[in-house]
C-alpha positions as CSV (number, residue, x, y, z in Angstrom):
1,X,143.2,-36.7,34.8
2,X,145.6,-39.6,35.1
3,X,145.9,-41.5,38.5
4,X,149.4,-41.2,40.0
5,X,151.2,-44.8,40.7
6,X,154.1,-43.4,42.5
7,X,155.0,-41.6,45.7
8,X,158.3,-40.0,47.3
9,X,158.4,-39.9,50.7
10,X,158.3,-36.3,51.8
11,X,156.5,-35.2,49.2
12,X,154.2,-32.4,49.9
13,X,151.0,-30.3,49.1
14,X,149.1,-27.5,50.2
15,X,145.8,-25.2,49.8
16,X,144.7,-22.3,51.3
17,X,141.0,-21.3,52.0
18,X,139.2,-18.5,53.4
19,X,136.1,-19.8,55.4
20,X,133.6,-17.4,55.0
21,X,130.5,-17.1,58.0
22,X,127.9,-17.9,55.0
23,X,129.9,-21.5,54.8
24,X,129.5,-22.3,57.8
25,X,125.5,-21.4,58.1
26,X,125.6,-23.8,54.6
27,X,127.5,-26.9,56.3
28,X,125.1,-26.1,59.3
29,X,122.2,-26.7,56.6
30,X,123.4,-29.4,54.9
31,X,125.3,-31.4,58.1
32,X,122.2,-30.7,60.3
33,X,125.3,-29.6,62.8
34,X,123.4,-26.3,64.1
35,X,125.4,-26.3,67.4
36,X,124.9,-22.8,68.4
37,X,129.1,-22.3,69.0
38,X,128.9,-22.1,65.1
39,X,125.3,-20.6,63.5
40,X,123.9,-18.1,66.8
41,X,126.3,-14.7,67.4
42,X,124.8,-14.3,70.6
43,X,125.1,-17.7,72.3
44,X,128.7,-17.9,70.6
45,X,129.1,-14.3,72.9
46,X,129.2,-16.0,76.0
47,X,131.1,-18.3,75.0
48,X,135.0,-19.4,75.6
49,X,135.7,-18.0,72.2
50,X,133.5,-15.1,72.1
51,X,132.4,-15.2,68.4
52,X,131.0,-18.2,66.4
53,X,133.8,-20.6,64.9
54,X,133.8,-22.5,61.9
55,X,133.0,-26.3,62.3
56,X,135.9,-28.5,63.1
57,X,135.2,-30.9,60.4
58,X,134.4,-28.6,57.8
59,X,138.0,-27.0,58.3
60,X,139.2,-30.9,57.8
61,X,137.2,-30.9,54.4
62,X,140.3,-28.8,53.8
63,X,142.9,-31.5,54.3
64,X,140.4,-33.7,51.9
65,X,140.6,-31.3,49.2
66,X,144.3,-31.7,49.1
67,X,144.0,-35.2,49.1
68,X,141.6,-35.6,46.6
69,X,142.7,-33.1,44.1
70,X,146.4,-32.6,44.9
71,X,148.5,-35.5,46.5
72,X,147.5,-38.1,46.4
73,X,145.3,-36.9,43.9
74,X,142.9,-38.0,41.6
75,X,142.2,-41.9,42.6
76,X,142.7,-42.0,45.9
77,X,140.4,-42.9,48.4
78,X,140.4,-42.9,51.9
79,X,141.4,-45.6,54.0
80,X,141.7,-43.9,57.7
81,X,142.2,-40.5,58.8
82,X,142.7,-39.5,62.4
83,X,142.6,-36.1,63.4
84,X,143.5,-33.8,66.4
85,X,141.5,-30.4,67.0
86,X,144.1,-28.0,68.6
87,X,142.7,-24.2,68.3
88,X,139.6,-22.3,66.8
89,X,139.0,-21.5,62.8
90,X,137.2,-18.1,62.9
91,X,135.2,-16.8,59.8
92,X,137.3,-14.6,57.9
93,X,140.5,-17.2,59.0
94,X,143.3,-18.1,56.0
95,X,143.9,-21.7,56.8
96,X,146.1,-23.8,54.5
97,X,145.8,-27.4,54.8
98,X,148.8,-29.2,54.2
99,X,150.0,-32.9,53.7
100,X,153.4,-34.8,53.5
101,X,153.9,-38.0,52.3
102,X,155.5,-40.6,55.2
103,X,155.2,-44.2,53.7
104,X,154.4,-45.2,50.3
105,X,153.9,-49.0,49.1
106,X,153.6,-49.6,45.7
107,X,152.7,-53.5,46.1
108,X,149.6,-52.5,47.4
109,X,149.2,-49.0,46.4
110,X,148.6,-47.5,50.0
111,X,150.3,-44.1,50.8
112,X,150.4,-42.5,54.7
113,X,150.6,-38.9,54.6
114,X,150.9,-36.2,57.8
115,X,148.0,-33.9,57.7
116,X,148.0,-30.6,59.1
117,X,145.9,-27.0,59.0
118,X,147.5,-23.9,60.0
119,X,145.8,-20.4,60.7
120,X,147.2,-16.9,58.7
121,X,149.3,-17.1,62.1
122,X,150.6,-20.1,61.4
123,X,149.2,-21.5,64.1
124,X,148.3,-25.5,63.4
125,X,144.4,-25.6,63.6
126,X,144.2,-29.3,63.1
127,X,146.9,-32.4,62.6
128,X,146.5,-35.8,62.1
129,X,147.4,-38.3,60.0
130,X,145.6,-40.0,56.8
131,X,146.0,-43.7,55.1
132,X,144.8,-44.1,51.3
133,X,144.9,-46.7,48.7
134,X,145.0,-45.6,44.9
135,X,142.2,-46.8,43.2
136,X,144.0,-48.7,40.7
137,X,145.3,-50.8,43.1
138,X,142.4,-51.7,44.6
139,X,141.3,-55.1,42.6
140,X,145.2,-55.5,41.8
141,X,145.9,-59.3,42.6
């Protein structure tokens, strides 16, 4: 797959996922994140939300996908990414992750995008923002 040397501001991409509970006893494995909000129905109960949630961050592996498959795509590699938590991701939950391009340089090869993940509900689940460089750029004098 060819690396993409151009951007248009307000370009945009999306995917949607289903996080499943299994997925989120499998990040608990392999992140060593076992907070009991997440992998333990009963403490999850009594808490604020009542049933486990999905991990925040795997939600935002979401928004990475995009990145890294979709826009910018193949090549690209994170520079920054900030993020803002805003409401729950149940198991069972549709979320679509979704980016928009808002700068593009082409000296450099660094592209700002809006990042956001919204619930079936369309409810955003996460937001923030994300810098990347294009790998092809990246020992461009």
């Amino acid at each position: 797959m060819n690396e993409r040397s151009s951007f248009t501001i307000g370009e945009e991409a999306s995917l949607t996922k289903v996080f499943t509970l299994n997925e989120v006893y499998e990040f608990a494995r392999i992140s060593d994140d076992t907070n009991p909000v997440h992998v333990d129905p009963e403490y999850a109960s009594k808490t604020y939300f009542k049933t486990q949630i999905v991990h925040g961050i795997l939600v935002s592996g979401l928004i990475s996908a995009v990145l890294g498959t979709c826009l910018p795509g193949p090549g690209a590699i994170y520079l920054t990414q900030n993020l803002r938590f805003c409401a729950p991701v149940y198991p069972g939950e549709a979320i679509t992750a979704r980016v928009k391009v808002t700068d593009w340089d082409d000296v450099k090869g660094r592209v700002i995008l809006l990042t956001d993940a919204l619930n079936q509900d369309g409810q955003t689940v996460i937001t923030g923002e994300a810098k990347l460089v294009m790998s092809a750029f990246i020992h461009k004098d």
